[in-house]
C-alpha atoms as one frame of an Amber mdcrd trajectory, in Angstrom:
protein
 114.649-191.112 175.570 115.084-187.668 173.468 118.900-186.589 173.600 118.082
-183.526 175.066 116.309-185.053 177.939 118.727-187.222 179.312 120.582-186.637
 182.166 123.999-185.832 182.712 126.215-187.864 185.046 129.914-186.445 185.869
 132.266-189.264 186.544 134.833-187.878 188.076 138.149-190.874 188.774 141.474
-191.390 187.304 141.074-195.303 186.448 140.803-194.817 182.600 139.427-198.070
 182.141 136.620-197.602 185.485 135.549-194.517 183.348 134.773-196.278 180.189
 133.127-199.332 181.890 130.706-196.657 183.143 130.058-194.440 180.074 129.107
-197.573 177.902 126.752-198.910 180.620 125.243-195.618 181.731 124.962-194.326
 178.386 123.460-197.812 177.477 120.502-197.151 180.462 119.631-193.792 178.395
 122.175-191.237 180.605 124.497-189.047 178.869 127.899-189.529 180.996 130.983
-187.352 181.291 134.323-188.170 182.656 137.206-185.852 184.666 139.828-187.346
 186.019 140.838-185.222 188.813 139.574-182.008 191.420 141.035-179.450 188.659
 139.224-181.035 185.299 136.319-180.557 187.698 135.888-177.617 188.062 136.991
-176.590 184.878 134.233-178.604 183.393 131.645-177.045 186.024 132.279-173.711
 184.390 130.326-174.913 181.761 128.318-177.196 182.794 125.893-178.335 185.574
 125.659-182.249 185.949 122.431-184.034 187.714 124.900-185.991 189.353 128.409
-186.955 190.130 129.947-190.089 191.103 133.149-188.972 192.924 136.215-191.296
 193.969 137.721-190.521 197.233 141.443-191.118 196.035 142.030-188.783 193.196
 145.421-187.330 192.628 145.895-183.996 194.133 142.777-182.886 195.856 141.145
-186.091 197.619 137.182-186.532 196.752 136.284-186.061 200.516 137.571-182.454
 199.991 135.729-182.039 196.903 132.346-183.348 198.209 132.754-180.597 201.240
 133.434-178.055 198.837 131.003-178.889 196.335 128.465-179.291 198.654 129.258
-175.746 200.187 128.356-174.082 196.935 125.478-176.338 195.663 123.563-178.818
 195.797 124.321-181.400 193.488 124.028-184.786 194.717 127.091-186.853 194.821
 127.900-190.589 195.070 131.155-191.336 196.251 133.404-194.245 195.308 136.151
-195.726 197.361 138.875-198.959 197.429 138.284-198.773 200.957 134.888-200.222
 202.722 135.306-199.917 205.748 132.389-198.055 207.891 134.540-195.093 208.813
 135.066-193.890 205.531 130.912-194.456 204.739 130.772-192.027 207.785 133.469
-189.191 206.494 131.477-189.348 203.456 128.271-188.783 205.038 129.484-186.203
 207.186 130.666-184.066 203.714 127.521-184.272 202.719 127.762-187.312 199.965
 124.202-188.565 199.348 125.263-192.032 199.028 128.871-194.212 199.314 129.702
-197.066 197.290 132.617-199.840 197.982 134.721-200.910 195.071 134.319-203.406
 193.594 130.881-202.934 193.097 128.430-204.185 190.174 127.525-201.405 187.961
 124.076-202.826 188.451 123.908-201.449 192.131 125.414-198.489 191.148 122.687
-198.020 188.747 119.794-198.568 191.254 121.953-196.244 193.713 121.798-193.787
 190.937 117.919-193.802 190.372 117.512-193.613 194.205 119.034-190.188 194.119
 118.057-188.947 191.569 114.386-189.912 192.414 114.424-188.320 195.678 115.452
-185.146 193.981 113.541-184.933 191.624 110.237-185.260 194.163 111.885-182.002
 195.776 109.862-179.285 194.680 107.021-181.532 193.832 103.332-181.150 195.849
 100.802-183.994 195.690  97.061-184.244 196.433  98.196-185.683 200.212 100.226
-183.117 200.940  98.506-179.842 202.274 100.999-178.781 204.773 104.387-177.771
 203.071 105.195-174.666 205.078 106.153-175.499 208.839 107.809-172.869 211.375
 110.107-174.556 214.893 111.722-171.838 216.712 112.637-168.835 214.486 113.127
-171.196 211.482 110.550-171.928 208.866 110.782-174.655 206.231 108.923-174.413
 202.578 108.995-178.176 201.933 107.865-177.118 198.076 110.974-175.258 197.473
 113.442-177.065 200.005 113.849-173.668 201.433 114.914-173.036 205.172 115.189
-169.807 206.169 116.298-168.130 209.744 115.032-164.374 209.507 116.088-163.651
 206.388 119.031-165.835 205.849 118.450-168.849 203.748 120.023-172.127 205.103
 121.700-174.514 202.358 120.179-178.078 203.292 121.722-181.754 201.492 118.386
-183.674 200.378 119.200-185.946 202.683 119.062-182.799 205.185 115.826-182.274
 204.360 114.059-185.425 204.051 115.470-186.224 207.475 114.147-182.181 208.900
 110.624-182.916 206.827 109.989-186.237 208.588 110.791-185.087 212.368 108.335
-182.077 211.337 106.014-184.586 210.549 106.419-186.155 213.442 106.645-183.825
 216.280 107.105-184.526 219.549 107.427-188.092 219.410 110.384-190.294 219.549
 111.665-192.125 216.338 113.714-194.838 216.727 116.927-195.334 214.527 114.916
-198.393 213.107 111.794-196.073 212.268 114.506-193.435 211.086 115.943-195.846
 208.629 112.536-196.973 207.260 111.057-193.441 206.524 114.619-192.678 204.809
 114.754-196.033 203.150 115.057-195.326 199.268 117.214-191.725 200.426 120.892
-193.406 200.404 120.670-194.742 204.036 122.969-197.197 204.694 121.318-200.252
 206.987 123.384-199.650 209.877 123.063-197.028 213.230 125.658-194.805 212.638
 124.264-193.479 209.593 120.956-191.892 211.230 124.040-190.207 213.923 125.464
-188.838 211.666 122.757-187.463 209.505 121.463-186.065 213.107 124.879-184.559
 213.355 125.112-182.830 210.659 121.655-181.563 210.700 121.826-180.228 214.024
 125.034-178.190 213.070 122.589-176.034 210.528 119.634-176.129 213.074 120.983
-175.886 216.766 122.785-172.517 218.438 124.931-175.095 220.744 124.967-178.634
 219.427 126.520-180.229 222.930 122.525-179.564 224.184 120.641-179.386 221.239
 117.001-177.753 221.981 115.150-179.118 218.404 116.782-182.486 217.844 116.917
-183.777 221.201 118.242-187.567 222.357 116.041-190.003 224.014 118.792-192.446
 225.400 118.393-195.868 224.282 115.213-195.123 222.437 116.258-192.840 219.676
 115.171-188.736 218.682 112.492-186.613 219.464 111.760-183.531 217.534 110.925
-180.294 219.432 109.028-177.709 217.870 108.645-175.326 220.454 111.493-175.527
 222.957 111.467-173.528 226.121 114.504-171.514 226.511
């Protein structure tokens, strides 16, 4: 791979030794990697620089990575993998809700971080992309309408900020209208997109994607819960 093709990955954690562990084995699989150690180095290095990815730990000195992720994610959308001491399935959900793309437990082989890393970056880079199958890539529910070319949701003329993950989850309800997806189906048509193999993943996802869709997310109109059986998409809900 040409130098000036490879991608950049941001390592951003204060274990000196975790850092160089990564550069020699992601630079070894053809990335070129870059370390910070903490929320400050960040974004000093962001001033001049825009990274295809970041792998984030959640305890950094001074600012911790979950409020990083939330205000990283606020400004762009630059997917993030976030690494933690801690695996327990609470802190996989505060990622999630911050808008991480995917959650790693330490220890972890750098071999699964590696195939973690390709999953992400492969589902962004097919954002944008049209193939032969796909002829429909504008769709319109309520006063919103999608461009699934550009990853572009708009309300009126305000443009909504969507995580990939966001998006694949809006484009397959769209796909699916009117019908209800179980968590099960959810998790299969994400499969490859981060998802973690357990329920409260797809909640949260729906969470967070009904806070950019919904007016009043206690009765959601679009994204709307078929107890016991899973979600149902509604493109055209009566008032």
């Amino acid at each position: 791979m040409d130098s000036h093709t490879k991608q950049n990955i941001l390592v951003v954690d204060d274990d000196i030794e975790l850092c160089n562990l990564l550069s020699q084995y992601l630079q070894k699989q053809g990335f070129s990697v870059d370390t910070v150690e903490d929320g400050k180095a960040l974004d000093s290095y962001l001033q001049g620089a825009t990274p295809q990815l970041i792998i984030l730990d959640l305890m950094l000195p001074g600012e911790d990575g979950l409020s990083i992720a939330k205000r990283l994610k606020s400004k762009a959308e630059t997917p993030i993998i976030m690494l933690s001491a801690c695996g327990e399935e609470v802190d996989r959900i505060i990622g999630l809700e911050v808008g991480a793309d995917d959650y790693l437990a330490k220890p972890f082989s750098p071999r699964e971080l590696l195939a973690r890393i390709r999953s992400v970056l492969r589902r962004y880079s097919l954002v944008g992309k049209t193939t032969s199958e796909q002829t429909v890539h504008i769709y319109q529910f309520g006063d919103y309408v999608l461009d699934t070319i550009s990853q572009r949701l708009r309300l009126d003329e305000t443009d909504i900020l969507l995580t990939s993950g966001e998006f694949s989850l809006l484009k397959i309800f769209l796909e699916n209208p009117n019908q209800v997806l179980s968590r099960d189906v959810l998790l299969d048509k994400l499969k490859g997109y981060g998802c973690a193999p357990f329920d409260r993943s797809i909640d949260v996802r729906i969470m967070r994607l009904r806070q950019k869709i919904e007016v009043d997310t206690t009765s959601p109109k679009f994204i709307q819960t078929a107890w016991g059986e899973g979600y149902r998409f509604v493109m055209s809900p009566s008032a």
